[in-house]
Residue frames as qw, qx, qy, qz and C-alpha x, y, z in Angstrom:
[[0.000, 0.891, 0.455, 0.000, 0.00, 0.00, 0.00],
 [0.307, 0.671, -0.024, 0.675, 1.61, 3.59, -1.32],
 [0.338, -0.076, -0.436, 0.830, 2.39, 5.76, 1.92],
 [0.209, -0.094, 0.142, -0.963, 0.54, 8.48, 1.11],
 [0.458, -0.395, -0.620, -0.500, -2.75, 6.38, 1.23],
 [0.446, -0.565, 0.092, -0.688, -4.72, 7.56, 3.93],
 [0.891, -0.313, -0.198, -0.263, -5.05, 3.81, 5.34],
 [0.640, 0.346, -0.492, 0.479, -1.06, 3.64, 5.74],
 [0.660, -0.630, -0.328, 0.245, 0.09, 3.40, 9.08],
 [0.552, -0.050, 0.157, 0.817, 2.76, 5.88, 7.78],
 [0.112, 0.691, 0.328, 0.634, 0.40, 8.29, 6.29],
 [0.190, -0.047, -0.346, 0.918, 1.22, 11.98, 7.76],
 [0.055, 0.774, 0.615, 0.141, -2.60, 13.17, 8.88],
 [0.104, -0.606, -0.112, 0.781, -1.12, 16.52, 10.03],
 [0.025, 0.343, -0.331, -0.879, -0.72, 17.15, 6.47],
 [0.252, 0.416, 0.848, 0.212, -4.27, 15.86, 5.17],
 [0.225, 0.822, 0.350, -0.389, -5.69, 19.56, 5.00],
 [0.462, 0.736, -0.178, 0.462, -2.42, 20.89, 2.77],
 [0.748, -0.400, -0.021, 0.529, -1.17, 22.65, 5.83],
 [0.118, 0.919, -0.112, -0.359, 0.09, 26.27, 5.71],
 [0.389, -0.577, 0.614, 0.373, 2.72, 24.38, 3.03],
 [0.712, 0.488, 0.500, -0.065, 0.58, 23.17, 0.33],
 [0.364, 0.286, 0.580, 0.670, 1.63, 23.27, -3.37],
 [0.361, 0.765, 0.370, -0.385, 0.26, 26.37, -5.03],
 [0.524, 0.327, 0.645, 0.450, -0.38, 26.14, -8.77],
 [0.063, 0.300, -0.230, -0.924, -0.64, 28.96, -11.31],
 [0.571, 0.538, 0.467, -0.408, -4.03, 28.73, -13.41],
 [0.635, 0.582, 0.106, 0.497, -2.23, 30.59, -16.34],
 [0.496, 0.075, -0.051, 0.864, 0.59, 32.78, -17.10],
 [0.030, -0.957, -0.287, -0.013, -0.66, 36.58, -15.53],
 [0.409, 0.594, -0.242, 0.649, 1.28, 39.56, -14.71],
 [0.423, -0.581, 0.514, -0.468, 0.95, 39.12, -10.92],
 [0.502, -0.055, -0.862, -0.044, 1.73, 35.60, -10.09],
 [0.073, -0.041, 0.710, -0.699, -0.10, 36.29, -7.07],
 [0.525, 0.158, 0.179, -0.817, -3.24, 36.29, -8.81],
 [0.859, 0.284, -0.368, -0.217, -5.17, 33.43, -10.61],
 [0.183, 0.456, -0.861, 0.133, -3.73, 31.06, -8.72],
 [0.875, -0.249, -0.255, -0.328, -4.99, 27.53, -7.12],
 [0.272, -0.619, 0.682, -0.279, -4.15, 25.79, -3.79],
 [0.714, 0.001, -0.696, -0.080, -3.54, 22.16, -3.43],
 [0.618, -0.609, 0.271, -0.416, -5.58, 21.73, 0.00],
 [0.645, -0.367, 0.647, -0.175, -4.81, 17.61, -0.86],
 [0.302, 0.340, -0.730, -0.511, -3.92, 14.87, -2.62],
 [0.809, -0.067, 0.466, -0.352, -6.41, 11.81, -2.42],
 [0.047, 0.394, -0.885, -0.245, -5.48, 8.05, -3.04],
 [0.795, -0.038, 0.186, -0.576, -7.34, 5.29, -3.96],
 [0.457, -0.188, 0.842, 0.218, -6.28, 1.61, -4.18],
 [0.659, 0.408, -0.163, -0.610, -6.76, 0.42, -7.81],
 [0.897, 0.205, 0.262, -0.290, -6.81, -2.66, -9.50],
 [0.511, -0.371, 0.525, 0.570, -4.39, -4.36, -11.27],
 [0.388, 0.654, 0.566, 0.320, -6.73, -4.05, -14.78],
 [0.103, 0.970, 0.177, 0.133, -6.73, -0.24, -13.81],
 [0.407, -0.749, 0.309, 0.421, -3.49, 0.59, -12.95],
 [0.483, -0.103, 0.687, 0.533, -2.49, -1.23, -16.08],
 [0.205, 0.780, 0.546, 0.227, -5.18, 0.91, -17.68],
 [0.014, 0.993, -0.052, -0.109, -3.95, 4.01, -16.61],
 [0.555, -0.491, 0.492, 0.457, -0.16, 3.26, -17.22],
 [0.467, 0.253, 0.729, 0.431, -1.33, 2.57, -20.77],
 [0.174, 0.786, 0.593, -0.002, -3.06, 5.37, -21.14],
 [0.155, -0.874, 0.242, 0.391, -0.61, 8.09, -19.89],
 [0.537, -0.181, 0.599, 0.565, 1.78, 6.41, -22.28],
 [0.355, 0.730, 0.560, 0.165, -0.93, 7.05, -24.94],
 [0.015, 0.978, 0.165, -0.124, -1.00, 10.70, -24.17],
 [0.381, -0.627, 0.464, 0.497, 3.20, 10.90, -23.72],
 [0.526, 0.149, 0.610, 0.573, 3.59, 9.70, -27.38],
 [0.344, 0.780, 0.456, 0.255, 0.91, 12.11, -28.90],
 [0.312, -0.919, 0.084, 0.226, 2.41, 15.07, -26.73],
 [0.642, -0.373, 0.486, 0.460, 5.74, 14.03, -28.38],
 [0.485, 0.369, 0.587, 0.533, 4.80, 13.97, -31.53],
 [0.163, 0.928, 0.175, 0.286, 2.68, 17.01, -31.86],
 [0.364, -0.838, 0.131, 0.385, 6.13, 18.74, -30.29],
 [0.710, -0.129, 0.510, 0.468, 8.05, 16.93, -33.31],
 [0.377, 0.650, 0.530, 0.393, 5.87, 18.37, -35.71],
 [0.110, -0.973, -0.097, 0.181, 5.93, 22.07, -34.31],
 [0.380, -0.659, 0.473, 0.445, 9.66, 22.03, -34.54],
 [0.516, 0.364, 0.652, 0.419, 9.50, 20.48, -37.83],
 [0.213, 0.800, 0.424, 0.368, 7.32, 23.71, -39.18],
 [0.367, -0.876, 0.041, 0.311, 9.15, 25.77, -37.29],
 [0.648, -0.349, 0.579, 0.350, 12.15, 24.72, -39.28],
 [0.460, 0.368, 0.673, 0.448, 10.59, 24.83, -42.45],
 [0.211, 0.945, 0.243, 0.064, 9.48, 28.44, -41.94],
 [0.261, -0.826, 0.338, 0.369, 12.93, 29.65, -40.68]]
C-alpha cells in the first residue's frame, strides 16, 4: 500500500488539510503571479486494481507519445518556416 494512502500506518494526517505548506499552482501565465492562482488543499489516493493501474499506465503512455509527436511536428514547421 503507497504511503501516502490515507489507510497507511505511515500516512502523515497533520498534512491531510495541505497545511500552511501546500503546493500552489498557477491557473495561467498573468502579470501578478499572485493572482489566478490555485491551492492544493490535498492529494487523495485510492487503491486500484491491477486491470486499472495497467489501464492508466497505458493510457498516460498514450497521451506521452501524442504530446511528443505534436512537439516533433511544431519544430518540424518551425524549421521549415525559418
Amino acid at each position: 500500500m503507497p504511503q501516502h494512502t490515507p489507510d497507511h500506518p505511515e500516512h502523515d494526517r497533520q498534512q491531510d488539510n495541505g497545511g500552511d505548506d501546500a503546493t500552489v499552482l498557477p491557473f495561467r501565465t498573468t502579470r501578478s503571479s499572485t493572482q489566478d492562482t490555485w491551492r492544493v488543499e490535498r492529494i487523495d489516493t485510492e487503491l486500484m486494481t491491477t486491470q486499472q493501474y495497467d489501464l492508466a499506465v497505458t493510457t498516460l503512455a498514450t497521451l506521452i507519445t501524442q504530446w511528443r509527436n505534436n512537439q516533433e511536428k511544431a519544430k518540424e514547421n518551425q524549421e521549415k518556416v525559418a
